[in-house]
Each structure stands twice: as C-alpha cells, then as structure tokens.
C-alpha positions as CSV (number, residue, x, y, z in Angstrom):
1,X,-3.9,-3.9,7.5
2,X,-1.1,-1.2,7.0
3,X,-1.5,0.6,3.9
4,X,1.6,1.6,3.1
5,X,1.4,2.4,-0.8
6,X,1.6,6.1,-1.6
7,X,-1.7,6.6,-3.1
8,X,-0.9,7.0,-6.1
9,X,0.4,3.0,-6.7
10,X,-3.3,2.0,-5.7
11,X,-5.1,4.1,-7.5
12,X,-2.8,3.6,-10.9
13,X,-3.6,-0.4,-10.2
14,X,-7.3,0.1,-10.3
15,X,-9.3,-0.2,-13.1
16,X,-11.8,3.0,-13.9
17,X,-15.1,1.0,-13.4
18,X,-13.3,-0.3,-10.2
19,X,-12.4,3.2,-8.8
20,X,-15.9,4.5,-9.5
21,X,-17.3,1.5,-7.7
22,X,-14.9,1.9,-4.8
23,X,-15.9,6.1,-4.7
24,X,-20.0,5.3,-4.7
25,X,-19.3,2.5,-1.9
26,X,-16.9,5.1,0.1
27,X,-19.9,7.7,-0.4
28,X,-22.3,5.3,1.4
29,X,-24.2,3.7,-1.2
30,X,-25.4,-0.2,-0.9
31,X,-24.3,-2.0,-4.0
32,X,-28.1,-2.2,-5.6
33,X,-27.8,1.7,-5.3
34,X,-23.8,1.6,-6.9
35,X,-25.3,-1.0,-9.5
36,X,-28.1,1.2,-10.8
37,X,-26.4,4.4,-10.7
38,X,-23.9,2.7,-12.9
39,X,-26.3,0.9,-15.2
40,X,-24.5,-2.7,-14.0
41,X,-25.8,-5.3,-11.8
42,X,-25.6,-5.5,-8.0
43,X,-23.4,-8.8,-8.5
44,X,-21.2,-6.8,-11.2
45,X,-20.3,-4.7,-8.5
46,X,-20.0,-7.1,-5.9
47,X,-16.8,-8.6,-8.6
48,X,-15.9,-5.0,-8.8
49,X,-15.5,-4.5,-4.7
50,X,-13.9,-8.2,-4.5
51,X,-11.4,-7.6,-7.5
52,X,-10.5,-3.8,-5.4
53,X,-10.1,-5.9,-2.2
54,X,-7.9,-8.3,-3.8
55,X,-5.6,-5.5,-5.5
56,X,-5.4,-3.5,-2.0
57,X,-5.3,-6.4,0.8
58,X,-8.3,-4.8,2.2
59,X,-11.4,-6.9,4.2
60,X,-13.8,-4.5,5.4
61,X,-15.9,-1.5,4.0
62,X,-13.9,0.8,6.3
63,X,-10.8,0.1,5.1
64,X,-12.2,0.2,1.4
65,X,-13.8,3.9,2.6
66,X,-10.6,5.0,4.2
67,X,-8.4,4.1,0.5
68,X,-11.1,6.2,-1.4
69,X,-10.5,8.9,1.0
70,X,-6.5,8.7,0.8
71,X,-6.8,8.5,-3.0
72,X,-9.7,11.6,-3.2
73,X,-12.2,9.2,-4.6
C-alpha cells in the first residue's frame, strides 16, 4: 500500500474515538488493553480498527502504526 494522502486528509477523515484507538494500538497495546483504557469493549475497538482500515486502505498493524506515526498520533 502507498499512502500517498498528506496527513492531514487521513487524519481529518477519522473519527476522535477512531484516532485514539488507532494511537493506543500504534503505542503497542492489545485491544483488551485499548478497550479498558477506553472504558469500551475489546470488540468496540476491533469496529474501531476495521472502520480506520477501511478509511486508510490499510491491512496490517504495521501499516496502521506507521499512519499514527506520519499523523503524530
């Protein structure tokens, strides 16, 4: 996958919830530990991480890690 969005267009197309999902996963965390931390459920996040995927074109955690880098998450 080339991400060629500046990114700022990914970022604006993110929901908040979404973008503080995407910065706990990019920081490491599994999704029980993203779901607690965020007082949701580890299959609310799991919609969360699909819905980000979707929006971006993006398939694997790396990728996902590498956005929340670009976008300072």
């Amino acid at each position: 996958m080339s991400l060629t969005l500046t990114p700022a267009a990914p970022a604006a197309s993110l929901a908040p919830r979404e973008r503080e999902t995407l910065r706990h996963i990019a920081a490491g965390r599994t999704y029980l530990q993203t779901a607690r931390h965020m007082g949701l459920s580890k299959h609310t996040v799991d919609a969360y991480l699909r819905r980000i995927r979707a929006k971006l074109d993006i398939t694997t955690t790396a990728e996902l890690t590498r956005v929340a880098i670009a976008l300072g998450l």
